[in-house]
Steps between C-alpha positions, in 0.01 A plus 500: 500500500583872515801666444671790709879646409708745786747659437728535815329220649763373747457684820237811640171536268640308278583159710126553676317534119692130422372381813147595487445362143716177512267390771205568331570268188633769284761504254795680627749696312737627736822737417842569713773659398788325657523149593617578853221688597267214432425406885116367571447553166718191379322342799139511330639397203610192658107480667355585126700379263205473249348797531798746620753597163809681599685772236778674561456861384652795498202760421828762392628262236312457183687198414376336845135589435606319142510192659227455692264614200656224319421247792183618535399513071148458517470410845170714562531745835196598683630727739848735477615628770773737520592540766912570549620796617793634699499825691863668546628818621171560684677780685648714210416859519491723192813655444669158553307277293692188400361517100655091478308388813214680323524360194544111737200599587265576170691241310339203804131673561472661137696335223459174636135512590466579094791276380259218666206560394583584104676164524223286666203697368404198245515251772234742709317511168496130549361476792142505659554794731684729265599727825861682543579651893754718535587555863476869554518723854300746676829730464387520082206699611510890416205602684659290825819607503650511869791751466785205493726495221564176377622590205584235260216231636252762502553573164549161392121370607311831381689436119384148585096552557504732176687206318206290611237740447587541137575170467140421607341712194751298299411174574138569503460324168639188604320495832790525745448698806730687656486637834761620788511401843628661819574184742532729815761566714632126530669305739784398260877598464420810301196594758708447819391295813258807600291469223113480580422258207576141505588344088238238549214792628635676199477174246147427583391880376651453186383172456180619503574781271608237238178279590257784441703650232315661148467760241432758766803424740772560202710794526420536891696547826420274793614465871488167633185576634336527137460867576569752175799694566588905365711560275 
């Protein structure tokens, strides 16, 4: 059976990832950070309780990320996806940047993206897949830039798809690949109700992504449509 670890994996992208791999016999690895945001998430658990693991994690806390590597000691990992982010402050202007809510925001979409994968990178070595996601945005593209700030999650994503990128010549030895996604502008808490993408639309692209996957997608940017993004 394969194997698929989320990080933030209890609501938006996240929640709709668990969902479309628990029902198709995978083994699910799914990560919250606090118990009372669990929801629909403890719900499939319940539904799956073979084939869904839950793990508390804290993606800022190395000790956290400790103890799920220790859970998961050999366990191999086909699939990592990181995938938890936060977005704060989205209406800062320069001149008035909040350098703390900043920092909030690299230490989620940055730090913990690599705290993650150093720790888990054996178990993906493990595994039959060998691929690593990390859940990027449209808004880390140079050449697309649309005038809005955005400061801090801007920032956070484009120092996130050169962390992948390099990573991807990095891991080229083992076999990993490494790629980045853009899930669209989602329907989810952080997307807003007038979002044009619905998570499960979203899913199904990188699902295939993952299915297809090879040497020659590492170190790529992807929409959700499997198109190749600018940088």
């Amino acid at each position: 059976m394969p194997s698929i670890f989320i990080t933030g994996a209890n609501r938006g992208l996240g929640l709709a990832i668990v969902r479309h791999y628990v029902t198709r016999d995978w083994h699910v690895h799914a990560s919250f950070r606090e118990d009372h945001s669990l929801g629909e998430l403890s719900q499939l658990q319940k539904q799956f309780p073979e084939t869904l693991q839950l793990h508390k994690l804290d993606v800022r806390r190395g000790e956290s990320i400790e103890t799920v590597r220790k859970q998961l000691l050999g366990v191999p990992i086909d699939v990592l996806v990181n995938n938890a982010g936060v977005s704060i402050g989205r209406n800062d202007v320069f001149g008035q940047l909040n350098y703390q809510a900043w920092s909030e925001v690299l230490d989620v979409n940055l730090f913990g993206a690599a705290r993650v994968t150093e720790t888990l990178i054996d178990n993906v070595y493990l595994g039959a897949n060998k691929v690593i996601v990390f859940v990027s945005s449209d808004l880390a593209s140079l050449t697309s830039h649309d005038g809005r700030p955005l400061y801090y999650y801007r920032t956070s994503k484009i120092a996130l798809n050169i962390l992948m990128r390099t990573l991807s010549f990095d891991l080229q030895s083992k076999g990993i690949i490494a790629f980045a996604f853009h899930p669209g502008w989602i329907r989810t808490d952080m997307g807003g109700e007038r979002a044009i993408v619905i998570p499960e639309e979203s899913v199904d692209g990188l699902a295939n992504i993952i299915g297809f996957a090879d040497r020659s997608t590492s170190g790529r940017y992807f929409d959700w449509k499997g198109r190749s993004l600018e940088w």
